[in-house]
N, C-alpha and C positions, 0 to 999 in steps of 0.2 A: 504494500500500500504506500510505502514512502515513496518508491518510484513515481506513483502514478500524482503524487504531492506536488512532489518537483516538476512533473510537466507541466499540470497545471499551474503551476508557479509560471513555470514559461510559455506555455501559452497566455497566460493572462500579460506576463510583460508585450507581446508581441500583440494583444487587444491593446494596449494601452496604448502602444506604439502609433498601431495604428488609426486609433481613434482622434490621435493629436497628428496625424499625417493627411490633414484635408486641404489642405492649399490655402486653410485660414491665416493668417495671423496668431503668434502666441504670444503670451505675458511672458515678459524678462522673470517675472516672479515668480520665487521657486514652486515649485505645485504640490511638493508635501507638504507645506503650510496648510493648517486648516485652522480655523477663527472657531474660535470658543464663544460662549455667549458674552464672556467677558471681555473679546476683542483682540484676546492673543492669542497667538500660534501657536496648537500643538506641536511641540518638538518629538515627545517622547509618547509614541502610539500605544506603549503597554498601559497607560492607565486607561485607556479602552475599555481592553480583556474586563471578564465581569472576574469575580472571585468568588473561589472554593465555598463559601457561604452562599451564593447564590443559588447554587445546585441544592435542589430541594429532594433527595432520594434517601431512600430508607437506610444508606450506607453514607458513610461521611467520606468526602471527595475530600484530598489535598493536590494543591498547586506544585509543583516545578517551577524552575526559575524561570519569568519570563523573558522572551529572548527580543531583542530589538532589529530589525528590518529582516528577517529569517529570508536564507536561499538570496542576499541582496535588494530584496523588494522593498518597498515603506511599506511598516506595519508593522506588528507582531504577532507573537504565539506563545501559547504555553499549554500543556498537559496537563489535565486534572487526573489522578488515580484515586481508584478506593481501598479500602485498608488489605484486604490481599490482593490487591493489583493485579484483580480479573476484570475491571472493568476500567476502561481510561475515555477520555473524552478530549480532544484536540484540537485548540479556539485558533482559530489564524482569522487576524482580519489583515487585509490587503487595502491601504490606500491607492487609490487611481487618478488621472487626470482630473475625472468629472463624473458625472453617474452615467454620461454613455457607456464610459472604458470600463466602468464597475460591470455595467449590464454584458459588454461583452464577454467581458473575463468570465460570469456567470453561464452563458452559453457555453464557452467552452470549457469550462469546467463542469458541466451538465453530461457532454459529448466523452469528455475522458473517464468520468465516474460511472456514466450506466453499460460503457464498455468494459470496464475493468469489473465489475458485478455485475453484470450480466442481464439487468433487468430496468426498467422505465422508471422515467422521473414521475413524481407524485406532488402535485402541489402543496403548499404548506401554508400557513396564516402566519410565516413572519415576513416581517420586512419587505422588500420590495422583489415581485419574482421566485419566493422563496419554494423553494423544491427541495424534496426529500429522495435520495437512493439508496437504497437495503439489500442488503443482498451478505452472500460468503467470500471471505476474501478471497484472491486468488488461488494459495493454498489450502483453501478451507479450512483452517486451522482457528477461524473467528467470526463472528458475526461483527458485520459492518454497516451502522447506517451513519448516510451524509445527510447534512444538509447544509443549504446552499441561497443565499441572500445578499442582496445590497442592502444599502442606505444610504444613501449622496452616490458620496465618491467612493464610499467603505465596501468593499468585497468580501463577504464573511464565510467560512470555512468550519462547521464546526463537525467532527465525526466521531463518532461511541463506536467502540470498541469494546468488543465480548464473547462470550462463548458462542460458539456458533451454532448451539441448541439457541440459545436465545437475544435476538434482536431487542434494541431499546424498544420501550414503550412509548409509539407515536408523542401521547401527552407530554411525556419527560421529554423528550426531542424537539417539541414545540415549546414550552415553558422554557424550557433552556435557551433556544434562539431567540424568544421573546424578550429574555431579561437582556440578552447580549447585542439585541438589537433597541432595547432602553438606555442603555449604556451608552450607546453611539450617540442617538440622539439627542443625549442631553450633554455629551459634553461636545457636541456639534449647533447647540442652543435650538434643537428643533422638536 
């Protein structure tokens, strides 16, 4: 599954790309800048990420360090695990040009995950776009669901991991992207 991570990492650099490649005009200002409601720029994209308290599940999540522009990109990520680390969950938000480059990175990260599981996207009630794909990892060795959202400019990444008898439960899948698409918005002032 980390394979299929980093492509869409790269694919999503090469939507970005090309979404800032229209024959417009760009801002000399730099575009990982995003304005807070209070006017200033976030620098540092981990206080995004929601926290290990957020996760509302019968077992208690902890955090891993979170990591700042993962794979090169503006954004972060970090790993929630639960206390025998059968189950993990994997926040990457990806900042983009604009919410076009967001929506495309979306697409193609729609196209590499229902390939790599085998099975169809599923719409979801978060965020802008937001689809769900479940399925067996590769090696089947886990149950795997994604899901998959904008909001602005933010590309959100979130995927549970688990035994491959059993898949996360929709709700907790949706509850989870809902808080980490609240997080966005509010420190985005929206």
């Amino acid at each position: 599954m980390r394979t299929s991570l980093s492509a869409v990492a790269a694919l999503a650099t090469v939507a970005s790309l090309a979404a800032g490649c229209g024959g417009h005009p760009t801002s000399s200002t730099p575009s990982s800048g995003a304005a807070t409601s209070a006017g200033a720029p976030i620098t540092d994209y981990t206080t995004l990420l929601i926290k290990a308290g957020d996760i509302k599940a019968p077992d208690t999540f902890t955090a891993g360090p979170a990591t700042k522009n993962p794979n090169g990109q503006t954004g972060a990520t970090t790993t929630f695990t639960d206390q025998d680390h059968s189950h993990t969950i994997i926040d990457t938000i990806e900042i983009l040009l604009n919410p076009e480059a967001a929506a495309n990175a979306l697409d193609s990260a729609k196209a590499v995950h229902r390939e790599a599981l085998r099975t169809k996207a599923l719409n979801a009630d978060v965020g802008v776009g937001g689809v769900t794909i479940e399925g067996l990892s590769e090696d089947r060795s886990k149950g795997v669901t994604i899901l998959l959202f904008t909001e602005g400019k933010a590309f959100v990444t979130l995927e549970f991991d688990g035994p491959p008898e059993m898949l996360a439960p929709m709700d907790f899948v949706t509850d989870v992207g809902q808080r980490q698409d609240a997080a966005i918005k509010k420190a985005f002032g929206g």
